[in-house]
C-alpha positions as CSV (number, residue, x, y, z in Angstrom):
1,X,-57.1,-49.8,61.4
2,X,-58.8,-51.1,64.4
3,X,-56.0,-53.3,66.7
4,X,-58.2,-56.2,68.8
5,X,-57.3,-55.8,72.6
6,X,-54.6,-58.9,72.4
7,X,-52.8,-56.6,69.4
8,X,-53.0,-53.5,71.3
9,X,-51.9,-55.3,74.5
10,X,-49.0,-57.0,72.5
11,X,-48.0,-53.4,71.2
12,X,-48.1,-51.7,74.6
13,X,-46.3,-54.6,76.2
14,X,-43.3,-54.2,73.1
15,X,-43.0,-50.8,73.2
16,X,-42.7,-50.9,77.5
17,X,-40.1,-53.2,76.7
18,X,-38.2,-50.7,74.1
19,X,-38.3,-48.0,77.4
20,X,-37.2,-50.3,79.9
21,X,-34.7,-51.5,77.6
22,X,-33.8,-47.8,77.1
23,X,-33.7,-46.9,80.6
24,X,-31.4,-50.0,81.2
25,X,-28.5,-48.9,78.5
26,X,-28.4,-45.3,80.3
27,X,-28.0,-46.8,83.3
28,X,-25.6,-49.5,82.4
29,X,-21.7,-48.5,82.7
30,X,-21.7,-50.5,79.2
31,X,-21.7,-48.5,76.0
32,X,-21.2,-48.7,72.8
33,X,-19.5,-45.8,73.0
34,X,-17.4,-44.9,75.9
35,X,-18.4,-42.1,77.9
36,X,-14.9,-41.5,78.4
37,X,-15.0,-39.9,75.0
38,X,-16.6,-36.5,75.3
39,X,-19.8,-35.6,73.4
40,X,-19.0,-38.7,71.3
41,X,-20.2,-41.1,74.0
42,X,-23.0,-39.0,75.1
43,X,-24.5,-39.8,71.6
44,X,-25.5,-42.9,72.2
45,X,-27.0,-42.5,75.2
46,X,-28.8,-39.6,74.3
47,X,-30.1,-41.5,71.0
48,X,-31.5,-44.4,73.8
49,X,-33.2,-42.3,75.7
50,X,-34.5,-40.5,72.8
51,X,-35.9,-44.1,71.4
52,X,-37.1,-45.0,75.5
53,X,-39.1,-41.6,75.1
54,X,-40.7,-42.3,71.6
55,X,-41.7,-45.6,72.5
56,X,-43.3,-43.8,76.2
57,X,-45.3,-41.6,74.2
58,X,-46.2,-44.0,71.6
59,X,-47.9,-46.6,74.4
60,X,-49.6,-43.5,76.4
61,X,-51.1,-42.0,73.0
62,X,-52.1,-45.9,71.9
63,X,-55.0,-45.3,75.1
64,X,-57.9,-48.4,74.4
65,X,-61.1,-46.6,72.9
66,X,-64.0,-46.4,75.4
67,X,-66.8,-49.6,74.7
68,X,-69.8,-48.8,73.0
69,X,-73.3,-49.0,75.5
70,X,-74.7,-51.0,72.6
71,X,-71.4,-53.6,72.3
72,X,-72.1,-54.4,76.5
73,X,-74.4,-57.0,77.0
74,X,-78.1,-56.5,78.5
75,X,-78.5,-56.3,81.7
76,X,-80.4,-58.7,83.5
77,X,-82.3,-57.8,86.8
């Protein structure tokens, strides 16, 4: 399945929003989970950064396919 650029900018622009979102909850001093709770509340941080990562290597893999010469139109000189 080929995405047009407006569904591949759509998807890139979702899944930045997953890592930033991600990156956020680490940082946040709200948890779930209370840190305060050994191992326990390191689980859900780890899980966040674990989904911030997948959705990281998810947009660079999703890189736009080069144009084809013939798709360009002609030059006029």
């Amino acid at each position: 399945m080929r995405l047009t650029n407006e569904a591949m900018n759509a998807r890139k622009m979702k899944l930045g929003m997953i890592a930033v979102a991600a990156a956020l909850y680490v940082l946040s001093p709200l948890d779930a989970i209370p840190d305060v709770i050994v191992l326990i509340g390191w689980v859900d941080d780890i899980g966040a950064m674990l989904i911030g990562a997948a959705s990281l290597l998810k947009m660079w893999r999703a890189a736009p396919e080069p144009v084809p010469a013939l798709a360009r139109p002609p030059r006029i000189d």
